[in-house]
C-alpha positions as CSV (number, residue, x, y, z in Angstrom):
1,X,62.0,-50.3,133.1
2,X,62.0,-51.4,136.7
3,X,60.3,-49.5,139.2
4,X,60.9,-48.5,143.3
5,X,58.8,-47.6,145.5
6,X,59.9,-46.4,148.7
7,X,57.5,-45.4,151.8
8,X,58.7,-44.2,155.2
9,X,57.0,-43.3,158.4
10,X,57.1,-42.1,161.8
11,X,56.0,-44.7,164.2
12,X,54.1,-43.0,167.2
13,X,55.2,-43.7,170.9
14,X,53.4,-46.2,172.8
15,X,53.7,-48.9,169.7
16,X,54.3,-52.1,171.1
17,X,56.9,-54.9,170.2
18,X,54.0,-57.3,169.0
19,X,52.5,-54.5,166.7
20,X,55.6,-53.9,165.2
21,X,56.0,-57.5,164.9
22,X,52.9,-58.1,163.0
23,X,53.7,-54.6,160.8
24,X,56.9,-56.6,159.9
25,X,55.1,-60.0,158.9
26,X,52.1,-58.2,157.1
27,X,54.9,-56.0,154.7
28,X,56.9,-59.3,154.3
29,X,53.6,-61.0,153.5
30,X,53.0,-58.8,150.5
31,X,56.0,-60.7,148.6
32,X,53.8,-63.7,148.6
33,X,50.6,-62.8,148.2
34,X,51.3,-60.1,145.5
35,X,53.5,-61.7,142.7
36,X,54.4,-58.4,141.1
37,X,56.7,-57.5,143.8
38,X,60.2,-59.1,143.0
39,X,62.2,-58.2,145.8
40,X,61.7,-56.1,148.8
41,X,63.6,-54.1,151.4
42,X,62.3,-53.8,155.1
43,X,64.0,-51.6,157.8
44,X,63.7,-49.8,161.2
45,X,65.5,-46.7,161.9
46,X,68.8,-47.2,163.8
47,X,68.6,-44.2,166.0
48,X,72.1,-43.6,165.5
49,X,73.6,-40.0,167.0
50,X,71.4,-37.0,165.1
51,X,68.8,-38.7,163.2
52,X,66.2,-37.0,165.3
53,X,68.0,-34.1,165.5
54,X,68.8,-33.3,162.1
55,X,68.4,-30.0,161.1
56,X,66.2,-31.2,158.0
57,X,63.9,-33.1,159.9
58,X,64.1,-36.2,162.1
59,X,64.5,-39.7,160.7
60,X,61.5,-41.9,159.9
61,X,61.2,-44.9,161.8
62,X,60.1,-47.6,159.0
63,X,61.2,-47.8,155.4
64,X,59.4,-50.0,153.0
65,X,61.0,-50.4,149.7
66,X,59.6,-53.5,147.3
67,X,60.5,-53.3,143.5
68,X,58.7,-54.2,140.2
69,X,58.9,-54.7,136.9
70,X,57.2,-51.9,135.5
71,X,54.5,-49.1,136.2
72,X,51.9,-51.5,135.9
73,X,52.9,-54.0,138.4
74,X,53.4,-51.1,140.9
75,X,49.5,-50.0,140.1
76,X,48.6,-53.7,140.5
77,X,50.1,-53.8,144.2
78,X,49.2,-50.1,144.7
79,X,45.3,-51.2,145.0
80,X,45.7,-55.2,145.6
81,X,43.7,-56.3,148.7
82,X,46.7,-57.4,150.6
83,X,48.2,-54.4,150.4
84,X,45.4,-52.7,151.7
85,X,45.1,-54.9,154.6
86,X,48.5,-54.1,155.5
87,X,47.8,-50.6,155.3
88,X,44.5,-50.7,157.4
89,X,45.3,-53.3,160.0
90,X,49.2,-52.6,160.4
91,X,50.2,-49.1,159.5
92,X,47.1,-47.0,160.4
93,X,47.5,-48.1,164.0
94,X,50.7,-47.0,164.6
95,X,51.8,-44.2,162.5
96,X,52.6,-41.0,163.8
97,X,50.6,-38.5,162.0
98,X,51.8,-36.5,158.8
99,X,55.1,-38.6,158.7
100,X,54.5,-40.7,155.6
101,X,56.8,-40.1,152.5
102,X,56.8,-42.0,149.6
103,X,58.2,-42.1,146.3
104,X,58.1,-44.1,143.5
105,X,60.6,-43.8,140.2
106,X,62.2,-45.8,137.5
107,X,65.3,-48.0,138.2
108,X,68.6,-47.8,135.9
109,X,69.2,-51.0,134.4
């Protein structure tokens, strides 16, 4: 059965364009250097009227959603090198502190 796994994250202030840039090549990256992710989805937080003032929490600023084929492909990409790079060298710089959520759980077919 497919699986999801879904991360999200504040991004802290003072984050540049260029880091965000390179945050959105590295995640993109993984596609192609990871062959057990099939697809992907890769977004920013809109900021639309009360997303930061929600009274169940703010909005995250990054979503990072890639899909596999089963559990085991998820624990493949879970400790593959690339995806520890990204984490290290793209995510660690900018997150804002004790914002990270994730998620992972099987798809419907």
């Amino acid at each position: 059965m497919p699986v999801r796994h879904i991360v999200m994250f504040g991004i802290k202030e003072g984050t540049t364009e260029a880091q965000i840039s390179t945050l959105k090549t590295g995640l993109a990256g993984l596609k192609s250097k990871i062959p057990e992710i099939k697809s992907f989805e890769l977004g920013f937080d809109l900021k639309l009227k009360g997303g930061q003032t929600h009274p169940a929490g703010k909005n995250r600023s990054c979503s990072w959603a890639p899909t596999f084929d089963t559990k085991e492909a998820y624990e493949v990409y879970e400790t593959h090198e690339a995806h520890i790079e990204v984490i290290n060298d793209c995510i660690k710089p900018i997150i804002e502190p004790g914002t990270r959520a994730a998620i992972q759980y099987e798809m419907e077919e």
